[in-house]
C-alpha positions in Angstrom: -37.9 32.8 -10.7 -35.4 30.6 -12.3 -32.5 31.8 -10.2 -34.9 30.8 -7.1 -35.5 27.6 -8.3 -31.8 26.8 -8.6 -30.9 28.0 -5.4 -33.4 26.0 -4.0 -32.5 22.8 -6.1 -28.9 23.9 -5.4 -29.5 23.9 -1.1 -31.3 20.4 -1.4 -28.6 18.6 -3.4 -26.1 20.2 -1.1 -27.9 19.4 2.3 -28.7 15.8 0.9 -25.0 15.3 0.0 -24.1 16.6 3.0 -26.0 14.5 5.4 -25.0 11.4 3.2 -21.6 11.8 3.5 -22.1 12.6 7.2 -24.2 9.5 7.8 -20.9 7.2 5.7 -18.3 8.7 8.7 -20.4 8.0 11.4 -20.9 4.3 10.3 -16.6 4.0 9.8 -16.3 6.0 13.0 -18.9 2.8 14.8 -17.0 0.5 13.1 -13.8 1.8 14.8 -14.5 1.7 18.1 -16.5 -1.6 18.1 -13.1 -2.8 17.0 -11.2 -0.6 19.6 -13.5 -2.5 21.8 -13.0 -5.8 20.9 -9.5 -5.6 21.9 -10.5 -5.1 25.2 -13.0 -7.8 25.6 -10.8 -9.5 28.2 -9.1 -6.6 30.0 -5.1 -6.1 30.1 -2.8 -8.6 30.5 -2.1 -7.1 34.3 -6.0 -6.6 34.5 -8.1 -9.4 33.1 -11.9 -9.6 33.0 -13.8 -12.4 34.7 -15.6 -15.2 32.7 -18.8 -13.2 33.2 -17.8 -10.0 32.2 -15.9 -11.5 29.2 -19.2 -13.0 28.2 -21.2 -9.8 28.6 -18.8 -7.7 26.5 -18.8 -10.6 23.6 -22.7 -10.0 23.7 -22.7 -6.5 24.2 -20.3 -6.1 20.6 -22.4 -9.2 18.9 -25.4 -6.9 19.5 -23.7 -3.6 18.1 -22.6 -5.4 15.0 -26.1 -6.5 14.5 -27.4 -2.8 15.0 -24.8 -1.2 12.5 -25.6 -3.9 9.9 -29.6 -3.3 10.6 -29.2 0.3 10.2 -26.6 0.6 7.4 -28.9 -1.9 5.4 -31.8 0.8 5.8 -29.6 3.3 4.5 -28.2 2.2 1.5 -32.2 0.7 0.5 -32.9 4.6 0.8 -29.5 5.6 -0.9 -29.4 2.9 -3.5 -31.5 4.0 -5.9 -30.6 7.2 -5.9 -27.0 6.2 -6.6 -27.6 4.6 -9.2 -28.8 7.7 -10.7 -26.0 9.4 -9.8 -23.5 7.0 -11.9 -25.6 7.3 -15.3 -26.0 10.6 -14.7 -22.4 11.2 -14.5 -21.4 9.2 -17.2 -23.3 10.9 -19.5 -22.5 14.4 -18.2 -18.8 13.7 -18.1 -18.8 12.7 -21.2 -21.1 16.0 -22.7 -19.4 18.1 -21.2 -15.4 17.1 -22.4 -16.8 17.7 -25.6 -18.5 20.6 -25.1 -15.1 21.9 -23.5 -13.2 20.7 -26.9 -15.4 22.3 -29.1 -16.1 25.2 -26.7 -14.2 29.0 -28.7 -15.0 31.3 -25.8 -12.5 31.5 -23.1 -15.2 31.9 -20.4 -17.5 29.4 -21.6 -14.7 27.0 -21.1 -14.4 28.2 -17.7 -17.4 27.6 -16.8 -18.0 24.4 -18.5 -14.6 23.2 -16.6 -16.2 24.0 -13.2 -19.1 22.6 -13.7 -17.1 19.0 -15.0 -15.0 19.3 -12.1 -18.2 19.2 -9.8 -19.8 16.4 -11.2 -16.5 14.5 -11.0 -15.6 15.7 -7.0 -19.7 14.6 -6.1 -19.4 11.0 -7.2 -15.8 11.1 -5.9 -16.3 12.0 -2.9 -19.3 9.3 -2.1 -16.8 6.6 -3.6 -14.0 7.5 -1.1 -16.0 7.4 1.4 -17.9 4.2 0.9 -14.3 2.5 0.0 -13.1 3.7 3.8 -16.1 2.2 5.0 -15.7 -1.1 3.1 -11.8 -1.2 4.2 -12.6 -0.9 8.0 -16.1 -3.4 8.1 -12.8 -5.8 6.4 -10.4 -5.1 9.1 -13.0 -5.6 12.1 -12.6 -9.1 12.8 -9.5 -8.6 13.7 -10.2 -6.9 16.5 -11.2 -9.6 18.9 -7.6 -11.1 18.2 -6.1 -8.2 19.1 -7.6 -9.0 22.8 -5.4 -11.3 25.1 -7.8 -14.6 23.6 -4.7 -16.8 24.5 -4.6 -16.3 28.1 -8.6 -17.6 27.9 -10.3 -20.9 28.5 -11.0 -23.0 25.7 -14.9 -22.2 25.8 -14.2 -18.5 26.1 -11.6 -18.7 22.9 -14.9 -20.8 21.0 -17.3 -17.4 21.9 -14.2 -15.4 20.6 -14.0 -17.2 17.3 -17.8 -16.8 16.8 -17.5 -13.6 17.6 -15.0 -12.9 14.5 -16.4 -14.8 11.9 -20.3 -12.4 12.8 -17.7 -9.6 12.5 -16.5 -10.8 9.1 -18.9 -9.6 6.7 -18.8 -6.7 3.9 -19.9 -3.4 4.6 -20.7 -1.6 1.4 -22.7 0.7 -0.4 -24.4 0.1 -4.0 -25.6 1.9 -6.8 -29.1 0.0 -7.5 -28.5 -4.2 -7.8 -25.7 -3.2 -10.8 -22.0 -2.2 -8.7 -20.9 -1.3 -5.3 -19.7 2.1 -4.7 -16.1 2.6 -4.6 -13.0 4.1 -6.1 -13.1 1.1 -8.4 -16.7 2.1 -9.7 -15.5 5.5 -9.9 -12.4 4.9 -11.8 -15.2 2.4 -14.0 -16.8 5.8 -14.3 -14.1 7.5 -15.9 -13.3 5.0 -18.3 -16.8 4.8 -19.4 -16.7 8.6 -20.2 -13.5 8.3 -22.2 -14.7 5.5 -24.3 -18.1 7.9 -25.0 -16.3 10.6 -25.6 -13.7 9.1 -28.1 -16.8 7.6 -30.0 -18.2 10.9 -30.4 -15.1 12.3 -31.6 
């Protein structure tokens, strides 16, 4: 009965994970092409865009932002918490288990405790690196409507431009309850925080 149970409580944490990390590249892989798009928001330099069209593509990537900001709030309110969670309860377990590995005699035991150190380190890891690549590129968005040929432009179409940029300029990030935002920073945080327990112990 026990073995089921962990198999079970095994498969959710894994599927959870799994559609978190999945839902973190799509939002980079959005960001991406909305500023692949920007670029474009006047044509070429041998093809350019009318006023009109101009205008509508400004709108069209004003309204994406918008939706990937909506949407990525929801998810980290549903995430937050849960993260949170995950940091304390890696702290603490990184820290138990180094000393359960120093103190550990059997050859096996260490084995075991290693691998299951190594997982609790790789989890947290891995939604850090992540959230940081997702951070990086919401920062390098708004340059992606001065990438576009914005010189060759009227003066009012250059003043949609610049609004344009400064919507795109905002911080895309995930947190771990109101405390820290998840990143490599945090995680490195992490580690420290472990070390410090784990020399106070000893």
């Amino acid at each position: 009965m026990s073995g089921v149970a962990s198999l079970y409580s095994g498969g959710w944490i894994t599927s959870y994970d799994t559609n978190a990390f999945v839902l973190m590249i799509f939002f980079r892989g959005e960001l991406e092409l909305l500023r692949r798009d920007c670029r474009s928001l006047f044509g070429t330099e041998e093809n350019p865009v009318t006023k009109e069209e101009a205008q509508k593509r400004i709108d069209h990537c004003h309204q994406r932002h918008n939706d990937i900001l909506k949407y990525f709030r929801l998810f980290d309110s549903c995430l937050s918490p849960i993260m949170l969670l995950y940091v304390i309860v890696c702290s603490v377990m990184l820290c138990a288990t180094t000393v359960q590995l120093t103190t550990e005699s059997s050859a096996m035991q260490k084995l075991i405790t290693f691998q299951y150190l190594m997982f609790g380190v790789s989890q947290v890891f891995i939604y850090c690196w992540h959230s940081n690549d997702v951070f990086y590129v919401s920062q390098d968005l708004m340059l992606g409507p001065y990438e576009s040929y914005w010189w060759t432009r009227t003066l009012s179409e250059q003043k949609n431009l610049h609004l344009l940029a400064g919507q795109l300029n905002k911080q895309i990030v995930l947190t771990a309850g109101p405390f820290s935002y998840i990143n490599l920073a945090t995680f490195i945080n992490i580690l420290k925080g472990a070390y410090s327990y784990y020399t106070l112990l000893n």
